[in-house]
C-alpha positions in Angstrom: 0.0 0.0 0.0 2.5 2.7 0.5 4.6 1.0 -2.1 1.4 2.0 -4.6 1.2 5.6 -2.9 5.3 6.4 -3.8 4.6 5.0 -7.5 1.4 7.5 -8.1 3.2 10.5 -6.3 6.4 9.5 -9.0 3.7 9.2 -11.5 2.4 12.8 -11.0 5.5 14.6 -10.7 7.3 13.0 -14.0 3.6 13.6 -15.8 3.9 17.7 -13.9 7.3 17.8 -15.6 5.8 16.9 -19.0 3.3 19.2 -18.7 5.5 21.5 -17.9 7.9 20.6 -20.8 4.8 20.9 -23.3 4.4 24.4 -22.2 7.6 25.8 -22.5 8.0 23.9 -26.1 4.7 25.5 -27.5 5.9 28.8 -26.1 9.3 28.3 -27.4 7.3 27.5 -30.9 5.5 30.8 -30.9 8.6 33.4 -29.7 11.0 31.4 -32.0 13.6 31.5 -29.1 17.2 29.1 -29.8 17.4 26.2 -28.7 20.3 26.8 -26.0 17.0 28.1 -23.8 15.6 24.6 -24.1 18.9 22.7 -23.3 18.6 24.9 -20.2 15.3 24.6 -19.0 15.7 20.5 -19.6 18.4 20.4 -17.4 16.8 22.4 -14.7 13.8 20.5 -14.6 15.9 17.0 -14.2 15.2 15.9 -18.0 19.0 14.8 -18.7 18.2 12.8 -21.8 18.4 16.0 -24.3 21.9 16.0 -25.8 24.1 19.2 -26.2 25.2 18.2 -29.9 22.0 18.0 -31.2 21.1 21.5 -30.2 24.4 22.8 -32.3 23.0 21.2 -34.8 19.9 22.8 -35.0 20.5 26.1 -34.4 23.8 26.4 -37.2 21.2 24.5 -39.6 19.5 27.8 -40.8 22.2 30.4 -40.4 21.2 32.4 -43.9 18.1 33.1 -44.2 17.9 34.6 -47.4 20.8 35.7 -49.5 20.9 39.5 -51.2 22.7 39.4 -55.1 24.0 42.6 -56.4 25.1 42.0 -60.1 26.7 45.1 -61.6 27.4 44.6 -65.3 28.6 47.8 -67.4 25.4 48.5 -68.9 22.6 47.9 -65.8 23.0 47.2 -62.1 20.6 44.7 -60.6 20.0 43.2 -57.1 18.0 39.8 -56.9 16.5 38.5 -53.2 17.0 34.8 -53.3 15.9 32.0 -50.6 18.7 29.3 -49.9 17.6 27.1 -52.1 18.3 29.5 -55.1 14.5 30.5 -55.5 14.5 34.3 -57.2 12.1 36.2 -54.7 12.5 39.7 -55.6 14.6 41.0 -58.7 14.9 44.7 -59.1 16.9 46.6 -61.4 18.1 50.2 -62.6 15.8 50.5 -65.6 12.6 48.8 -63.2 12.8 52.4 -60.9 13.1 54.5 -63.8 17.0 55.2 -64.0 18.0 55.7 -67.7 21.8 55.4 -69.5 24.2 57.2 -67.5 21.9 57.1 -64.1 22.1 53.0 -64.3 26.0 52.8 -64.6 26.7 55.1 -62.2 27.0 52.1 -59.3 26.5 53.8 -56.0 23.9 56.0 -56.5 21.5 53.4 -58.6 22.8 50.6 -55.7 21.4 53.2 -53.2 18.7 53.6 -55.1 18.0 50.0 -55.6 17.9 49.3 -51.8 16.0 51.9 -51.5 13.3 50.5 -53.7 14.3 47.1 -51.9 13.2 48.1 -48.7 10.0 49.1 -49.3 8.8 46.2 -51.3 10.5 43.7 -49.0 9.8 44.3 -45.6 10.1 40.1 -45.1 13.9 41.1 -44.5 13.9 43.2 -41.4 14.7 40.6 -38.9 16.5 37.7 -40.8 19.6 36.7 -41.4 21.0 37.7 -45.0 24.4 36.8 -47.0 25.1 39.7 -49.6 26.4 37.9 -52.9 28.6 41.1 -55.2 29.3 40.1 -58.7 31.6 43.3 -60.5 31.4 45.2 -57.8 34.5 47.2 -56.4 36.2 46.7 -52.9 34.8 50.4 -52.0 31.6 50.1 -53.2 31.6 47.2 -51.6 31.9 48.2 -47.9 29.7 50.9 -48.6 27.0 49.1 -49.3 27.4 46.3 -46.4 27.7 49.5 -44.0 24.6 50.9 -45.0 22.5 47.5 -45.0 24.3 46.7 -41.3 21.3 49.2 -39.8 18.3 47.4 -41.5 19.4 43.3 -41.8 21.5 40.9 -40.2 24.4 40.3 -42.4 25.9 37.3 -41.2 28.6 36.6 -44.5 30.0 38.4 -48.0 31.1 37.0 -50.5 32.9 38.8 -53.9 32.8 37.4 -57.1 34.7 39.9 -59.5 34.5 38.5 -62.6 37.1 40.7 -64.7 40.8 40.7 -63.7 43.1 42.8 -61.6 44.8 44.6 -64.4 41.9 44.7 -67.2 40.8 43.2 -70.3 43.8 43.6 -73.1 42.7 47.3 -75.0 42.5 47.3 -78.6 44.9 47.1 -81.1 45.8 50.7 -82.4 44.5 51.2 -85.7 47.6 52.4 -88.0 46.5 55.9 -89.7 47.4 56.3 -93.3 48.9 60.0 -94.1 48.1 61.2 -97.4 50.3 63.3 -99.2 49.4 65.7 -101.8 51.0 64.5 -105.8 52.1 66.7 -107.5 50.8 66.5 -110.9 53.5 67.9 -113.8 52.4 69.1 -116.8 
């Protein structure tokens, strides 16, 4: 009999402590907290079976969120939104906010512009983590851009991709120009 009595009084405090876990997971579910909040409350409840590497694992799993292109090419300048997966979710360039010939090759001003329009149509971005992809863009342009994004979205990596070399394309062969001289004609 008070063998029965220590079982049900086990009984209730391991089904308390599920209870209790089940809370804290669905709140954890709806704040989107890490995981390193869980491994804590586990192991101050007395649940010991939750192992540290698995939480590692979970929380490096989705370190980009969404990763930010910005293509210059010598004619147009565009920036594509992409997922991780390489899905386009957003693609803006120069000509699609009204910039026309010289205002399109002029990179910081139609970048800054770009963002700009960016910002307004993808407000998805404020609090997640973003890698900024630059393809042509220079070292200067470069850190002016990431130090202008660093106030509205995580940037958590950079990468450069410069597609032309460090000292230029070959220029064109000079054309040779032909002198004429007068003839003079005798008569």
């Amino acid at each position: 009999m008070i063998l029965s009595k220590v079982v049900r009084n086990k009984k209730k405090v391991y089904i308390f402590k599920l209870l209790k876990l089940i809370k804290f997971l669905n709140h954890l579910k709806t704040s989107k907290k890490q995981t390193k909040s869980l491994s804590l409350f586990l192991t101050k409840n007395g649940v010991k079976s939750f192992s540290g590497n698995r939480s590692s694992k979970v929380t490096q799993q989705n370190v980009v969120n969404y990763i930010i292109n910005v293509i210059l090419s010598p004619t147009n300048t565009v920036v594509n939104v992409t997922d991780t997966s390489g899905n386009v979710v957003i693609s803006v360039s120069a000509g699609l906010i009204s910039l026309t010939k010289f205002q399109k090759k002029s990179q910081p001003t139609a970048v800054i512009n770009i963002f700009k329009f960016l910002m307004m149509k993808a407000r998805f971005l404020q609090n997640k983590t973003v890698s900024l992809h630059f393809k042509n863009v220079k070292r200067f342009h470069e850190s002016l851009i990431i130090s202008a994004l660093k106030r509205f979205f995580l940037i958590k990596s950079f990468q450069s991709y410069n597609l032309s070399p460090h000292n230029g394309c070959r220029p064109k062969k000079i054309k040779r120009v032909k002198r004429r001289t007068k003839r003079l004609v005798l008569k």
